[in-house]
Backbone as CSV, one residue per row, in Angstrom:
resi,resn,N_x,N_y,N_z,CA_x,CA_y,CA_z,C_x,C_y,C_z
1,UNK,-4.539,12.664,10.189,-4.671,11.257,10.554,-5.739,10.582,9.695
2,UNK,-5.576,9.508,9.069,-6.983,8.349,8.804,-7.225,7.702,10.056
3,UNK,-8.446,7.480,10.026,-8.889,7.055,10.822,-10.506,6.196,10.079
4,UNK,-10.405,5.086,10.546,-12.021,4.290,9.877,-12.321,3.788,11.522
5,UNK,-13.499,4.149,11.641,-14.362,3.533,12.636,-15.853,2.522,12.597
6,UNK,-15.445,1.393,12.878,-16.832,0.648,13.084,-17.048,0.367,11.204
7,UNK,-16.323,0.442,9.991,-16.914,0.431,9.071,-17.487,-0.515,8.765
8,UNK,-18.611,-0.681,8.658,-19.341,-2.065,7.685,-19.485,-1.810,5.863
9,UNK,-19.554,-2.521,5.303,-19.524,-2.569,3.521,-19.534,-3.518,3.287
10,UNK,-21.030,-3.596,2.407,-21.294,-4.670,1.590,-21.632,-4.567,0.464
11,UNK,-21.508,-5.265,-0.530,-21.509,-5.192,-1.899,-22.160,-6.722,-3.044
12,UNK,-23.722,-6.037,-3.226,-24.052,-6.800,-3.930,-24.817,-8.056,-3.247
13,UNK,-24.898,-7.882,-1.800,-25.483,-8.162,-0.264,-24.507,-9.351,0.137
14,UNK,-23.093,-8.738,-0.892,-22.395,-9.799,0.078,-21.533,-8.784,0.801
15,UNK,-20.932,-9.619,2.606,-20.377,-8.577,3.135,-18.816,-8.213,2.988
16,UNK,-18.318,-7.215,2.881,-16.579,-7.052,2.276,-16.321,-6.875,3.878
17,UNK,-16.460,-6.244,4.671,-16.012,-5.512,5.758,-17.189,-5.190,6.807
18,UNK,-16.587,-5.944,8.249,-17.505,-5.827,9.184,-16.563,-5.392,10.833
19,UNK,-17.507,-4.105,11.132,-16.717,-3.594,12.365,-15.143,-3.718,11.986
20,UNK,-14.725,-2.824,10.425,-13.437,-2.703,10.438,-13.443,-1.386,11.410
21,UNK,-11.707,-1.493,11.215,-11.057,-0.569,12.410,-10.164,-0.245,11.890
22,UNK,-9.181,1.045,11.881,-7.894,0.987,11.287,-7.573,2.392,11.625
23,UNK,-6.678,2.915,12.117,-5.650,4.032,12.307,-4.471,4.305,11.545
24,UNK,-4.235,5.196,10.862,-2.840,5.173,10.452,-2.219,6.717,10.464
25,UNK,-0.806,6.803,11.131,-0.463,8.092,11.266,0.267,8.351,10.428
26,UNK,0.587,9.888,10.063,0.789,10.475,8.942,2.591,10.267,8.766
27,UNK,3.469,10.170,8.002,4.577,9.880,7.559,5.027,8.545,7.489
28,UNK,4.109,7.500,7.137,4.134,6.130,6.958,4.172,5.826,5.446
29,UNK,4.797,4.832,4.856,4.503,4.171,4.051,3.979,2.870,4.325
30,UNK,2.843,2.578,3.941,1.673,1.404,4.232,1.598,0.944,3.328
31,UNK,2.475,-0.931,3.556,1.747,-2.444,2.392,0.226,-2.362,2.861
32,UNK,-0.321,-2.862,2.724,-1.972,-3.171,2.315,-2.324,-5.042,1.108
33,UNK,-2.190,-5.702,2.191,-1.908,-6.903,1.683,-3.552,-7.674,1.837
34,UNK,-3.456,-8.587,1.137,-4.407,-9.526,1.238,-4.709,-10.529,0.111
35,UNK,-5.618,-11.740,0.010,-5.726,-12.657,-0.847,-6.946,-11.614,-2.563
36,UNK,-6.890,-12.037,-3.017,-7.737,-11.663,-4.230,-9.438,-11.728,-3.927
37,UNK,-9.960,-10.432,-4.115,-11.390,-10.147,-3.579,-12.034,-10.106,-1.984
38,UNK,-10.427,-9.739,-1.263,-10.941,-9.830,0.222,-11.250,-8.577,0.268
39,UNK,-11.142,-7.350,-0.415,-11.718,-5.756,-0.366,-10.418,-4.782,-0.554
40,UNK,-9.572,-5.149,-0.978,-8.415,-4.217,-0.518,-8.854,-3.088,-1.861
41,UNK,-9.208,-2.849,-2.757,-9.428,-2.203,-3.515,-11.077,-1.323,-2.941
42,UNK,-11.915,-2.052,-2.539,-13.006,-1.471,-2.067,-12.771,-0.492,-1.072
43,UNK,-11.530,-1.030,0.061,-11.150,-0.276,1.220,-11.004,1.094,0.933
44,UNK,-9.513,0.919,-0.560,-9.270,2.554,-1.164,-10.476,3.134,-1.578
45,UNK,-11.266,2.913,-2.182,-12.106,3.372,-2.590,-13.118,3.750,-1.524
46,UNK,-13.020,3.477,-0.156,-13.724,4.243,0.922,-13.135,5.097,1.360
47,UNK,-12.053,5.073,1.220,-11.277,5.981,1.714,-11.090,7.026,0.962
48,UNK,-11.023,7.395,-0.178,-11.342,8.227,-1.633,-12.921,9.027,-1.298
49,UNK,-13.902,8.315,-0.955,-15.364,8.899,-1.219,-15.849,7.941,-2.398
50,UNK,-15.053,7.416,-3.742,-16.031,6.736,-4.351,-16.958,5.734,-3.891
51,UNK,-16.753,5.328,-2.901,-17.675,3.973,-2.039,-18.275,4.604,-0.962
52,UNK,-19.311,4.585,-0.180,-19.798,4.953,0.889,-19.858,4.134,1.925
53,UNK,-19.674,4.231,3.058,-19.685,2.912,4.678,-21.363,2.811,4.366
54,UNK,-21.348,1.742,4.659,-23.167,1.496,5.155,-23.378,1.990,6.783
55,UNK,-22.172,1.549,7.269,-22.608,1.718,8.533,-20.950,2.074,9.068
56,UNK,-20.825,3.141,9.752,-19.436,3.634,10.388,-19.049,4.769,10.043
57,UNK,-17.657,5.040,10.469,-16.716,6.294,9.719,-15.845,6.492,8.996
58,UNK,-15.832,7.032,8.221,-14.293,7.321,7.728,-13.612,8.441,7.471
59,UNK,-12.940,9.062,7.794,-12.171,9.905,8.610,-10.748,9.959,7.905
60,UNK,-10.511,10.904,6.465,-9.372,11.444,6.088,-8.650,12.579,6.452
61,UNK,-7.975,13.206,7.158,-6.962,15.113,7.606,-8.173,15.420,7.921
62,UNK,-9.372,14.600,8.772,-10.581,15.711,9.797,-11.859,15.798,8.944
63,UNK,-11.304,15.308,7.314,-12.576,15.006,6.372,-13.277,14.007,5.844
64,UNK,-15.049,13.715,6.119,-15.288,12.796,5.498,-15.579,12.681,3.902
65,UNK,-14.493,11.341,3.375,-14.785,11.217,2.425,-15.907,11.494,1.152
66,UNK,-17.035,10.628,1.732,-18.013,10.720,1.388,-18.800,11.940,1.153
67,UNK,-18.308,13.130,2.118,-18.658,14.420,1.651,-18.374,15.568,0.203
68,UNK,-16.751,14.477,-0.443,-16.180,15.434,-1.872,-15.991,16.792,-1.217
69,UNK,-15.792,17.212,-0.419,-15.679,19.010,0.110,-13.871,18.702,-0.953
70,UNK,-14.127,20.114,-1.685,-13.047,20.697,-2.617,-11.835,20.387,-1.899
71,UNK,-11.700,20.721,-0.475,-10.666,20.998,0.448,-9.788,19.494,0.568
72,UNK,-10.694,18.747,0.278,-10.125,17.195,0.826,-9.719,16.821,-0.734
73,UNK,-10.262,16.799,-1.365,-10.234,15.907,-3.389,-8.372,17.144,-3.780
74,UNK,-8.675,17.682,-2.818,-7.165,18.781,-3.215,-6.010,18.085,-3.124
75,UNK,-6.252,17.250,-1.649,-5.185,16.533,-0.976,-5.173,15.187,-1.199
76,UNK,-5.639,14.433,-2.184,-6.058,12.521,-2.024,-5.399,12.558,-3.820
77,UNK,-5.127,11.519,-4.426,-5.013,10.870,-5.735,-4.475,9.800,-5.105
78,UNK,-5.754,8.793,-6.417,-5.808,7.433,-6.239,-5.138,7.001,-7.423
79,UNK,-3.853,5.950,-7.593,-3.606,5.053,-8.966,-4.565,3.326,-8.676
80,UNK,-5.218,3.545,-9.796,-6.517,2.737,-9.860,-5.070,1.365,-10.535
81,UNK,-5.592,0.387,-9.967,-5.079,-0.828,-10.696,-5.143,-0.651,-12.686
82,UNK,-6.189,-0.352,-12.653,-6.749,-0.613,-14.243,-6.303,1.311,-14.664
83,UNK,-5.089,1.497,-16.108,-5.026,2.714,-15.945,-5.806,3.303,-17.051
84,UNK,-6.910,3.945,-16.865,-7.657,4.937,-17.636,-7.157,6.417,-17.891
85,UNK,-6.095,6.708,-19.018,-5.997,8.147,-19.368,-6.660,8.622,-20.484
86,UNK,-7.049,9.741,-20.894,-7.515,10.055,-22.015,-6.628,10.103,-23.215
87,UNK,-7.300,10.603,-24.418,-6.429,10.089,-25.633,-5.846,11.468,-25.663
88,UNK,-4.764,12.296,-25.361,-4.185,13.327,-25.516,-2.747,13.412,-25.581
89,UNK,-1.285,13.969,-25.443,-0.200,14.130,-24.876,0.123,14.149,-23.508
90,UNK,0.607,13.778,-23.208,1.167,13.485,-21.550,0.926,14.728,-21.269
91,UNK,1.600,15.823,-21.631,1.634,17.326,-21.688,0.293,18.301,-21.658
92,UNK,-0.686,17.709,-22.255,-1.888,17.934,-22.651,-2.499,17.420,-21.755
93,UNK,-2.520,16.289,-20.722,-2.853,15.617,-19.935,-2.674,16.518,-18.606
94,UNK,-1.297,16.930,-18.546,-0.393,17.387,-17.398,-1.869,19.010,-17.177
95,UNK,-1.814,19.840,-18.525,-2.804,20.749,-18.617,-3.752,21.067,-18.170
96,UNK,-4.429,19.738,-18.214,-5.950,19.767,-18.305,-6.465,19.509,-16.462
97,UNK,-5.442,18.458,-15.655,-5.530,17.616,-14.563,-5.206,18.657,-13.608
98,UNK,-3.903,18.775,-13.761,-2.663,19.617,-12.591,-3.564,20.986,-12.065
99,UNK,-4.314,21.687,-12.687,-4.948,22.767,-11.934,-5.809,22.417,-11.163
100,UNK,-6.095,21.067,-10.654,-7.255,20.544,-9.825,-6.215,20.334,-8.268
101,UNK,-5.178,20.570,-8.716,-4.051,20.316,-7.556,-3.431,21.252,-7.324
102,UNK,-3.292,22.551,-6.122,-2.840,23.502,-6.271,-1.335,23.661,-6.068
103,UNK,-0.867,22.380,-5.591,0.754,22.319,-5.041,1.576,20.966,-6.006
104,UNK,0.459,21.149,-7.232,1.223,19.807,-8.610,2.940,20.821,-8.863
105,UNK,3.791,20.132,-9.014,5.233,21.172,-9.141,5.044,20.189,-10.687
106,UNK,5.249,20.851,-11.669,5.866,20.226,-12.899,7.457,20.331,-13.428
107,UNK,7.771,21.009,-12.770,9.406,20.417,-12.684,9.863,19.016,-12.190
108,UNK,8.670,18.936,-11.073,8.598,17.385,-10.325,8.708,16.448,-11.441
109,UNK,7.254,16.450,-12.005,6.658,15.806,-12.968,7.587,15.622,-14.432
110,UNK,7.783,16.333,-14.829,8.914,16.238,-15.968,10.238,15.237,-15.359
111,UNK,11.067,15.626,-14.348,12.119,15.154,-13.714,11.535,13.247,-13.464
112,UNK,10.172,13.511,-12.581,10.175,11.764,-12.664,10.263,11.124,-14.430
113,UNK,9.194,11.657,-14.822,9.127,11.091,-16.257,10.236,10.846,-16.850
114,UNK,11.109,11.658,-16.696,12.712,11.270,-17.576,13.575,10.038,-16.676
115,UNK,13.199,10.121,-15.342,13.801,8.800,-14.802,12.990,7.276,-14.782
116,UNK,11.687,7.756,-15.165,11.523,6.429,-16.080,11.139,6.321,-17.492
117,UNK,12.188,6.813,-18.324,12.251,7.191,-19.468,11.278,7.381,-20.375
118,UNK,10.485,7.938,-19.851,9.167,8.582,-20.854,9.455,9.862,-21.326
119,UNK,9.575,10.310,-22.752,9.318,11.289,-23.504,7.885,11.842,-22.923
120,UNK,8.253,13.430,-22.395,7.123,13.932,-21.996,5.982,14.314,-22.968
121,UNK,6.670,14.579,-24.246,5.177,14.639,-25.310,5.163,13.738,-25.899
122,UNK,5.207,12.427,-25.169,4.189,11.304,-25.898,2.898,11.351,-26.045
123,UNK,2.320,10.662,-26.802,0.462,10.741,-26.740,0.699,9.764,-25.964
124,UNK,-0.720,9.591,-24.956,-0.546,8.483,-24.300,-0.934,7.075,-24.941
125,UNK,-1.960,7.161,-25.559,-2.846,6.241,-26.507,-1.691,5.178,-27.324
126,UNK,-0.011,5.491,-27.225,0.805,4.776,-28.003,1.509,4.471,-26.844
127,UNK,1.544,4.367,-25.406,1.996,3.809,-24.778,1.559,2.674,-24.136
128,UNK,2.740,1.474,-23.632,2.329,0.461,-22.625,1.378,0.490,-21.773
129,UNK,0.892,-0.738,-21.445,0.120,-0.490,-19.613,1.761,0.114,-18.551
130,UNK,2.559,-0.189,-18.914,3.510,0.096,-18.071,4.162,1.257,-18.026
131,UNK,4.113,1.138,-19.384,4.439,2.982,-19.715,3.408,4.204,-19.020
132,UNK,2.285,3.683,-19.615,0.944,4.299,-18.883,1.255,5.037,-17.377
133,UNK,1.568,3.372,-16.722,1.200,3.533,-15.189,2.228,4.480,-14.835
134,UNK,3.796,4.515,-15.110,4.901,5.551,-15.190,4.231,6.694,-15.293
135,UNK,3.693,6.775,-15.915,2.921,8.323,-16.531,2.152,8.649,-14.876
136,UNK,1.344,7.861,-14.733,0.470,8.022,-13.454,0.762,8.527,-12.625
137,UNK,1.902,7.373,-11.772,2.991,7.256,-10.620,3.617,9.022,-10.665
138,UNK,4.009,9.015,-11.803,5.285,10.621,-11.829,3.892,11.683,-11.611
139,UNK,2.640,11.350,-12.515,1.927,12.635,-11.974,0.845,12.359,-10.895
140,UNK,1.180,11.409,-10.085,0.443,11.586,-8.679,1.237,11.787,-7.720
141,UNK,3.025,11.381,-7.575,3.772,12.337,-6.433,3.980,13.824,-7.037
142,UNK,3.587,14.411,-8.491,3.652,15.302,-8.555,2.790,16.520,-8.060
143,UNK,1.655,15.618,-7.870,0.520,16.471,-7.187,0.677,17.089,-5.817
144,UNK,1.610,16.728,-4.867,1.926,16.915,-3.677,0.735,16.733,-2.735
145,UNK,0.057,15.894,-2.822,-0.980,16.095,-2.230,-0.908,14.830,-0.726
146,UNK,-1.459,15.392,0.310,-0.740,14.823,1.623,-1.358,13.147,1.457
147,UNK,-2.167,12.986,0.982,-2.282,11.247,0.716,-1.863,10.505,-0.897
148,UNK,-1.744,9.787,-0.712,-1.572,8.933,-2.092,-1.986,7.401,-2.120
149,UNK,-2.500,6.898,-2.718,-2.993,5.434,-2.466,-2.717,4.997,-3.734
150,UNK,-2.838,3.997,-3.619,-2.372,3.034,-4.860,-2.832,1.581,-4.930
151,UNK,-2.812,1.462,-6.218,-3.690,0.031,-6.093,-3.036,-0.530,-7.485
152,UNK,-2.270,-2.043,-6.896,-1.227,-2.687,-7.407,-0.595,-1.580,-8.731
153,UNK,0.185,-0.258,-7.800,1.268,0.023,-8.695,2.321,-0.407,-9.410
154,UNK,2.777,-1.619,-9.090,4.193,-1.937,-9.956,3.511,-3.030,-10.816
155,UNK,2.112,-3.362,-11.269,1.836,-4.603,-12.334,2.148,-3.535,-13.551
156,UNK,3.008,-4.391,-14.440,3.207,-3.917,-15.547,4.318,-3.256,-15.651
157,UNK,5.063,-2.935,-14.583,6.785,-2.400,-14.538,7.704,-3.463,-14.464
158,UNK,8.423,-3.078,-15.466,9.776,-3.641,-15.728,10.240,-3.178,-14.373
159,UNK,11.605,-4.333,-14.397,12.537,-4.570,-13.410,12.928,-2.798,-12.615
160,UNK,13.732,-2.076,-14.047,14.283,-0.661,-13.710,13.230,0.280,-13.254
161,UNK,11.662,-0.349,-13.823,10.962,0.732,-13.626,10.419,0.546,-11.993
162,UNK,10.408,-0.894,-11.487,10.233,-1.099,-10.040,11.037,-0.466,-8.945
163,UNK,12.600,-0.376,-10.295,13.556,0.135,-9.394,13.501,1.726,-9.069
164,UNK,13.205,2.361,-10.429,12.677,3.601,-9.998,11.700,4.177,-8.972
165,UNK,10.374,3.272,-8.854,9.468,3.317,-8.377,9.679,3.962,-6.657
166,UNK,10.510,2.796,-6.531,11.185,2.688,-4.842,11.584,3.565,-4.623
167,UNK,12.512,4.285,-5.446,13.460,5.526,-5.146,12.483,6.634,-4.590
168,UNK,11.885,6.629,-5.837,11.438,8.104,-6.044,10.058,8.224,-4.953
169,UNK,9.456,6.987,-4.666,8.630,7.181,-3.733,9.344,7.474,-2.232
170,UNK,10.392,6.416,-2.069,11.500,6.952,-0.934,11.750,8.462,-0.793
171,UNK,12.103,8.907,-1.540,12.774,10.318,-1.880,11.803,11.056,-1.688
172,UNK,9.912,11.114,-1.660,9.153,12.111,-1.553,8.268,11.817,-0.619
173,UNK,8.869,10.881,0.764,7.774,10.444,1.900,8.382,11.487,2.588
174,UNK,7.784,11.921,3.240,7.901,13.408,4.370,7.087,12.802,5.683
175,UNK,7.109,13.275,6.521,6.038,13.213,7.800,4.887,13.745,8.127
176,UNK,4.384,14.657,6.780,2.936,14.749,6.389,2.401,14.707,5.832
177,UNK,3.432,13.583,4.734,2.448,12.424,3.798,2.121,11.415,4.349
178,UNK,0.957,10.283,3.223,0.576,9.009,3.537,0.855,8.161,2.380
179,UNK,1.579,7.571,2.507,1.495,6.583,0.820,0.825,4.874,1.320
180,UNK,-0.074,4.806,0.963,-0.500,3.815,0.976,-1.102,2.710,0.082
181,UNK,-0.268,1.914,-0.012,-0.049,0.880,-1.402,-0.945,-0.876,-1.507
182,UNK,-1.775,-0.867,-1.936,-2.467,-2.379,-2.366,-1.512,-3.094,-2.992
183,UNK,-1.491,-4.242,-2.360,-0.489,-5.152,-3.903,-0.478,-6.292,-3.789
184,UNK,-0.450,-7.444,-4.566,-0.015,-8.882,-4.306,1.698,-9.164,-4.533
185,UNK,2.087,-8.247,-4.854,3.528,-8.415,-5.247,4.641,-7.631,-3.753
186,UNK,4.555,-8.545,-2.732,5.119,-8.582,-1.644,6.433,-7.917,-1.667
187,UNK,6.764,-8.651,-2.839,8.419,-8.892,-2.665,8.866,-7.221,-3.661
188,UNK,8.073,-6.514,-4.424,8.266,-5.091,-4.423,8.777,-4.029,-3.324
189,UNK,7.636,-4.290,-2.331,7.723,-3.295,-1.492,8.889,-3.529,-0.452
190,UNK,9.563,-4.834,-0.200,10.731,-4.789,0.890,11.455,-4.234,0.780
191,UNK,11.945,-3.429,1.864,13.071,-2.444,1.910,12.453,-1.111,1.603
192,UNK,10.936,-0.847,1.169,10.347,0.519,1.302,9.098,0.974,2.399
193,UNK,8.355,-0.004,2.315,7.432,0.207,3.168,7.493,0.456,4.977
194,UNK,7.112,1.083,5.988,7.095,1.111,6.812,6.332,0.561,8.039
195,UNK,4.822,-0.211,7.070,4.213,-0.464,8.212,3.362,-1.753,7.393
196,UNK,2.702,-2.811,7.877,2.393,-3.399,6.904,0.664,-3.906,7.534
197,UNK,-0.346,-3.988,6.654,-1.511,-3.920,7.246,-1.888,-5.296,6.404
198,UNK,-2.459,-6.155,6.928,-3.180,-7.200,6.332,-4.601,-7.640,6.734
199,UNK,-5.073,-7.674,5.273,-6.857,-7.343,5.295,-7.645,-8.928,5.619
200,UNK,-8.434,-9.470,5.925,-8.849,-10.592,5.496,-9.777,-11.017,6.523
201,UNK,-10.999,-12.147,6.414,-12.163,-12.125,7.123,-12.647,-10.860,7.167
202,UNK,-12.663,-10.284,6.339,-13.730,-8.732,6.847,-13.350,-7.897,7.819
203,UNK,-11.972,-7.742,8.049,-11.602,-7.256,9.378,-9.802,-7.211,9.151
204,UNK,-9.536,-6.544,9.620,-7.780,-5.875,9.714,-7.154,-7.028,10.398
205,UNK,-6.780,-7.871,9.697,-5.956,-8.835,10.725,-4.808,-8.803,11.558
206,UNK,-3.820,-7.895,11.062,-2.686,-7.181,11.255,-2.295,-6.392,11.106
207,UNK,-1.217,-5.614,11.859,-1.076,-3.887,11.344,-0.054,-3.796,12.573
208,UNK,1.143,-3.613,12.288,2.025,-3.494,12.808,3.097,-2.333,11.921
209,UNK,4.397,-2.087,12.388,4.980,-1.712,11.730,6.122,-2.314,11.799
210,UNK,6.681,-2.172,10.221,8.025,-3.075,9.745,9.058,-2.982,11.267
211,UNK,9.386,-1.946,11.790,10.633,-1.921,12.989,10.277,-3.106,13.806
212,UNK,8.882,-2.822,14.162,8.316,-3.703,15.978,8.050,-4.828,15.021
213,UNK,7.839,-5.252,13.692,8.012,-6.790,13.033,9.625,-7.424,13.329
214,UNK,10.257,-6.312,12.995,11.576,-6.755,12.854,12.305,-6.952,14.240
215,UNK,11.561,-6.433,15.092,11.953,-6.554,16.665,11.066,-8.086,17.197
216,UNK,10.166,-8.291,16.994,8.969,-9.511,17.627,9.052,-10.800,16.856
217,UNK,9.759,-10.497,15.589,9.105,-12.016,15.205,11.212,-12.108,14.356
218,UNK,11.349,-13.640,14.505,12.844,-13.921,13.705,12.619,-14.559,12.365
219,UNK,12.741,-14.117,11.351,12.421,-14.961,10.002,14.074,-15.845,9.601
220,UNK,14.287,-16.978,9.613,15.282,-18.123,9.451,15.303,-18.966,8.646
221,UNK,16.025,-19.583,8.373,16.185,-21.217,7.625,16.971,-21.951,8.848
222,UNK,16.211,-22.953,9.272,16.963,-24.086,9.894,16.599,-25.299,10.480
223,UNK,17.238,-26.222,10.441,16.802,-27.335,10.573,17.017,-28.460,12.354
224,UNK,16.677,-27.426,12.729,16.736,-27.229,14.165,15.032,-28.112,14.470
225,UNK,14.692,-28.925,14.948,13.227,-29.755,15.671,12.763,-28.893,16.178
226,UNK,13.630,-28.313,17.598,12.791,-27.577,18.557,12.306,-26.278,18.261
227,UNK,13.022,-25.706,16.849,12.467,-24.080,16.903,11.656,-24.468,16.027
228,UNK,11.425,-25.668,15.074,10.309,-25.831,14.087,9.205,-26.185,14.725
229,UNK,9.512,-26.523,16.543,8.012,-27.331,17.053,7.078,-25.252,17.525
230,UNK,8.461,-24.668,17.865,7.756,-23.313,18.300,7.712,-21.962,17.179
231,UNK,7.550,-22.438,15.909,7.852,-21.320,14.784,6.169,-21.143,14.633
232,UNK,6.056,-19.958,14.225,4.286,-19.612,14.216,4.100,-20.002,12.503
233,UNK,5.160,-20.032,11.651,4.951,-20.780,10.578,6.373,-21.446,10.264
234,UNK,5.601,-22.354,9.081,7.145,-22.948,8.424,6.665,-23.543,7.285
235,UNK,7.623,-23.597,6.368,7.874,-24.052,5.059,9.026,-24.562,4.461
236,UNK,8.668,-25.977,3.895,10.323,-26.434,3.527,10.293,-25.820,1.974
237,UNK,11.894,-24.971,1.844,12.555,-25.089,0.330,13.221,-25.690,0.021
238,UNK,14.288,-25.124,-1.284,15.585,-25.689,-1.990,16.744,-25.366,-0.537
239,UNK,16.342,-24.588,0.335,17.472,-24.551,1.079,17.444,-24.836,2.950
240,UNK,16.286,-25.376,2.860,15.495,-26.138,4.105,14.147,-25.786,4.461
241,UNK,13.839,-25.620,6.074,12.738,-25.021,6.443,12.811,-23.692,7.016
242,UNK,12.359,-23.197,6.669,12.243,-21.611,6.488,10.537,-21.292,7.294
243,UNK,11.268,-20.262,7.978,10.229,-20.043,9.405,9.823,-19.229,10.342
244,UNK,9.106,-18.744,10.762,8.847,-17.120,11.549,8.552,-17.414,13.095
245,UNK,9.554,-17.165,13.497,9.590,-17.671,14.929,9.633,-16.288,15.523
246,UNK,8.835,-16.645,16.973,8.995,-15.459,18.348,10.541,-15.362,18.306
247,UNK,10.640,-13.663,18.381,11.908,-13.050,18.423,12.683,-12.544,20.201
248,UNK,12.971,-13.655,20.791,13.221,-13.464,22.419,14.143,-12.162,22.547
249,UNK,15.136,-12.090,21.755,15.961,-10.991,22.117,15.646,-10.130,21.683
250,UNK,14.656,-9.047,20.961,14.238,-7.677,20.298,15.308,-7.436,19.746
251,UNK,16.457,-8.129,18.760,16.902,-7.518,18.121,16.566,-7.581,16.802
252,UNK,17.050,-6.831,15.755,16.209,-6.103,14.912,16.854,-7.396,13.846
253,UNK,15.759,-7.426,12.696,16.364,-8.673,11.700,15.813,-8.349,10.189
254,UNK,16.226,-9.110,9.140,15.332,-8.436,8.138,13.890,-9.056,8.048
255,UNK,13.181,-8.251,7.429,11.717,-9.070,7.699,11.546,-9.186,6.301
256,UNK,10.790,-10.939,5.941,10.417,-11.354,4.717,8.849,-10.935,4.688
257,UNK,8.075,-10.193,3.840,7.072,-9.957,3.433,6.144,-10.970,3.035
258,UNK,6.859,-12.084,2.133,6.002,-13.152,2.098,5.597,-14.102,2.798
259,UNK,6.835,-14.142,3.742,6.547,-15.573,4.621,5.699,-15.052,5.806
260,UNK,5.936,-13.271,6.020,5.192,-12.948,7.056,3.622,-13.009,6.625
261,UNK,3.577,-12.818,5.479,1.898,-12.756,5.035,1.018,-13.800,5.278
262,UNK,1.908,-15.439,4.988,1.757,-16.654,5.433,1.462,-16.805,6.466
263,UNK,2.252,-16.074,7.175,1.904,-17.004,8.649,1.065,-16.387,9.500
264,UNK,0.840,-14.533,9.095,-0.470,-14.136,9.334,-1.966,-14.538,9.088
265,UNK,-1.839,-14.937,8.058,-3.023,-15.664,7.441,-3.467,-17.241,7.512
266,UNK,-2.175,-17.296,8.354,-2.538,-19.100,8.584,-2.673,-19.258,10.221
267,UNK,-1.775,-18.063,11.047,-1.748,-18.269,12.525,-2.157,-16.731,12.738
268,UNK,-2.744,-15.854,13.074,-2.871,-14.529,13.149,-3.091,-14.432,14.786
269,UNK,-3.763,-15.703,15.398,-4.268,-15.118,16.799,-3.484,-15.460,17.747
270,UNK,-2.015,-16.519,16.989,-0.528,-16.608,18.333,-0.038,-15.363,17.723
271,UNK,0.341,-15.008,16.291,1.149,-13.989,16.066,0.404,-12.546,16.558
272,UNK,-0.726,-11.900,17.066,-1.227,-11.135,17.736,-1.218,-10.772,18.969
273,UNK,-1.156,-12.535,20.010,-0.987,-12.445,20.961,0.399,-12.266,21.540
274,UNK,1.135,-12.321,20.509,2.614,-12.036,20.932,3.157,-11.150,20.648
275,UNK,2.330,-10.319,19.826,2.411,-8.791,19.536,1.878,-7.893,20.972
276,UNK,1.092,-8.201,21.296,0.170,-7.409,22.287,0.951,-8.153,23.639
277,UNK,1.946,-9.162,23.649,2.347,-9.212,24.984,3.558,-8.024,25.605
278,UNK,4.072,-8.522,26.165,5.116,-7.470,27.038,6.412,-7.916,26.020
């Protein structure tokens, strides 16, 4: 289980995070949303050990971060937004890293790389940022390691390579992994993610999961008065007003990522209270 208790973090004596809170159980795939510099990158990085709580817990499979014990750095890889590899062969790379991971499969690793068409003995130093991050992505589910975090994985992937992305992360969530993903690019993760957490004021604003979203709240276009006077948001497009209304019947609908992010961040304490009702 993760688990953060009571965390406070501040940085630079300004504050990122106060009396956060957050639970997440193991066979989830987790969005991790928020506006630019609200902490979502600081968060991973508490959760890693590179950052320390000033004040609280944090709590990875029973280990604290902040401790580095061998046992835990076995099971965690982070893809950093910004990708730093050394100047070597992918192969040479694969060498040097993979024995720090005792359950890395390189059959894995080879197999992703060819589905997003990377030549495995490339140097890396002649590849894209996108190419790069491919490189990353294939050798951090190759690591098998029961967490994975990520921080805006798909900047810099082409269309096919987003499309890969989905698959292959689909294809290697189990129920005692964690994949948990930072991103501003909403509209990536629909149709993969399972649970969706949104950061902001210093504090977890939301955290639900995609099913009980798709059961509680109705995302629509229509030009209906009375459901626009009771929609917890709305926005007019090219094809009307478009809107996240209380879902009376619990039946299940598709859920928009963006408009839900909206209306969390603009109404969070009706859309909470109607989470937490009956």
């Amino acid at each position: 289980m993760i688990r953060i208790q009571n965390l406070d973090f501040s940085f630079h004596k300004k504050v990122v995070f106060q009396n956060l809170n957050l639970q997440i159980e193991a066979g989830q795939i987790c969005g991790l949303f928020g506006k630019n510099g609200v902490g979502k990158t600081t968060l991973l990085y508490n959760l890693t050990g590179l950052l320390f709580p000033h004040k609280g817990k944090v709590e990875m499979l029973g280990f604290e971060p902040k401790k580095r014990q061998t046992e835990f750095l076995q099971e965690i890889f982070l893809i950093t937004d910004e990708v730093y590899l050394p100047d070597m062969s992918i192969r040479q790379y694969e060498k040097t890293i993979a024995p720090f991971y005792p359950k890395f499969d390189t059959v894995q690793f080879l197999q992703f790389l060819n589905r997003f068409e990377i030549p495995s003995e490339s140097q890396i130093n002649k590849l894209s940022l996108g190419q790069r991050k491919k490189v990353l992505i294939s050798f951090a589910l190759a690591t098998n390691t029961a967490i994975v975090l990520m921080d805006e994985p798909t900047n810099g992937l082409d269309i096919m390579g987003k499309t890969q992305f989905q698959k292959i992360l689909a294809e290697q969530m189990n129920d005692d992994r964690y994949f948990i993903i930072s991103t501003h690019q909403a509209k990536d993760l629909e149709n993969l993610i399972d649970r969706v957490i949104v950061l902001d004021n210093e504090k977890i604003l939301f955290n639900q999961s995609v099913r009980t979203i798709s059961e509680k709240l109705n995302f629509k276009i229509s030009e209906n008065k009375a459901e626009l006077s009771k929609a917890f948001y709305a926005e007019t497009n090219f094809f009307g007003n478009v809107m996240v209304l209380p879902n009376h019947e619990n039946t299940e609908n598709r859920v928009d990522l963006e408009l839900l992010y909206k209306a969390v961040t603009t109404n969070s304490e009706q859309i909470n209270q109607w989470f937490n009702s009956k």
